[in-house]
C-alpha positions as CSV (number, residue, x, y, z in Angstrom):
1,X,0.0,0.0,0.0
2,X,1.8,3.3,-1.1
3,X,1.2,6.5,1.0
4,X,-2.4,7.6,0.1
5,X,-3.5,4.0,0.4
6,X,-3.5,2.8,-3.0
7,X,-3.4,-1.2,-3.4
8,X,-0.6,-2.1,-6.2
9,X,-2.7,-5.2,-6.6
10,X,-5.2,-4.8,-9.8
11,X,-5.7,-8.9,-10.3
12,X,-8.3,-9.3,-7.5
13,X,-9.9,-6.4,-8.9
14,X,-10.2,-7.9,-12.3
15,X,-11.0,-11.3,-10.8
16,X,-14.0,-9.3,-9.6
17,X,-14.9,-8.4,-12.8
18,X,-14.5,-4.5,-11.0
19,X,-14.1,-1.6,-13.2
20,X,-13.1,2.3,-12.5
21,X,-17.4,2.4,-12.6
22,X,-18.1,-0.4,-10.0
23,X,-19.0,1.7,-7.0
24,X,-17.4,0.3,-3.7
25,X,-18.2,0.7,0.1
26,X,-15.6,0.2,2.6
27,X,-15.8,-0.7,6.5
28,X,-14.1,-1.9,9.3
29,X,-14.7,-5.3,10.6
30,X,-12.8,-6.6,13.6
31,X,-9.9,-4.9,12.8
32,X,-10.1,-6.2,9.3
33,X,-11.2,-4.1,6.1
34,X,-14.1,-4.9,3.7
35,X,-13.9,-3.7,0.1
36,X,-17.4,-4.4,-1.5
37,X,-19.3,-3.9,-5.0
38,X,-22.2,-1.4,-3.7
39,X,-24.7,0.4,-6.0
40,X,-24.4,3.3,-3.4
41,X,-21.1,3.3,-2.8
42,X,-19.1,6.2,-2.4
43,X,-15.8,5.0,-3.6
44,X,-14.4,3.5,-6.8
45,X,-11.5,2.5,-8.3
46,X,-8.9,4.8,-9.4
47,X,-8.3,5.1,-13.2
48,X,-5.7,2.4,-13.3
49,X,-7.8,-0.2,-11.1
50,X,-6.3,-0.2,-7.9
51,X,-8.2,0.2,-4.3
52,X,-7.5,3.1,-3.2
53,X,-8.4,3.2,1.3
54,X,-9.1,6.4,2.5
55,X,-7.1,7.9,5.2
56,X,-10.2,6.8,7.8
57,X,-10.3,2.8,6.8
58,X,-6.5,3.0,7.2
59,X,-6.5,4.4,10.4
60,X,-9.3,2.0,11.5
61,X,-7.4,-0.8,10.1
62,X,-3.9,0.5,11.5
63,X,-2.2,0.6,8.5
64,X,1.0,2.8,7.3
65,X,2.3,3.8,4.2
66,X,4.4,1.0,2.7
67,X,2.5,-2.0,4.6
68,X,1.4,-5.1,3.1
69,X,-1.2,-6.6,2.9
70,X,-3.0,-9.8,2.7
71,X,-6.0,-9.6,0.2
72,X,-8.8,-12.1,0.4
73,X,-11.6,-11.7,-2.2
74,X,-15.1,-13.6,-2.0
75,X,-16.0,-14.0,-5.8
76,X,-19.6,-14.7,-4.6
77,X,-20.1,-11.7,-2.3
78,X,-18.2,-9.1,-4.8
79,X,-15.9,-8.3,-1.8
80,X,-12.4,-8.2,-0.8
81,X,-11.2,-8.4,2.7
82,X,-7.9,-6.5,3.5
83,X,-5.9,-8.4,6.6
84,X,-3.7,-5.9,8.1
85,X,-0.1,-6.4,9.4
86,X,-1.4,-6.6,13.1
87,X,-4.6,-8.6,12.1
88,X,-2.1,-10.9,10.6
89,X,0.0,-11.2,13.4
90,X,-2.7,-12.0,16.2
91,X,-3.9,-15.2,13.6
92,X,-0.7,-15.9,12.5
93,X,1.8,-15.7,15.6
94,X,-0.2,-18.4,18.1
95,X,0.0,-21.6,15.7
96,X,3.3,-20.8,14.3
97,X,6.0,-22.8,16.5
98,X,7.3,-20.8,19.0
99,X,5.4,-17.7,17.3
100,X,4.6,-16.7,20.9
101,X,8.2,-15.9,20.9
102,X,8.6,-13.7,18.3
């Protein structure tokens, strides 16, 4: 994710089947991010087909410029779920061996 949240990925968007005119909504779940197709969405993707986060779903989601991110999309449900660094790190960490460790 680059510093005003742009998402370098464009494939999930295209396995969507998303273009710059698919409207989008995006919320905070549990510390995770929910990209989705909405009719009455206020956001879209930019010219180029990336997601772009606004500055509130990063903060919600405690991202920074430069993070990664793991992108899950739900072909059925026209939504992509953004897993954050930390989100990652609380699933991630406790069934890793010795990931309590690190």
């Amino acid at each position: 994710m680059d510093n005003r949240g742009r998402i370098a990925d464009r494939q999930m968007a295209a396995a969507l089947n998303w273009t710059a005119a698919t409207r989008l909504s995006i919320r905070e779940h549990d510390g995770l991010l929910v990209v989705a197709a909405d009719p009455h969405g206020v956001f879209k993707l930019t010219k180029q087909g990336h997601v772009r986060l606004p500055a509130d779903a990063r903060r919600a989601g405690h991202l920074s410029s430069g993070d990664r991110v793991l992108l899950v999309a739900h072909l059925d449900r026209q939504t992509v779920t953004v897993f954050p660094p930390v989100a990652l790190d609380q699933v991630l960490l406790p069934v890793l061996p010795g990931g309590e460790d690190l």
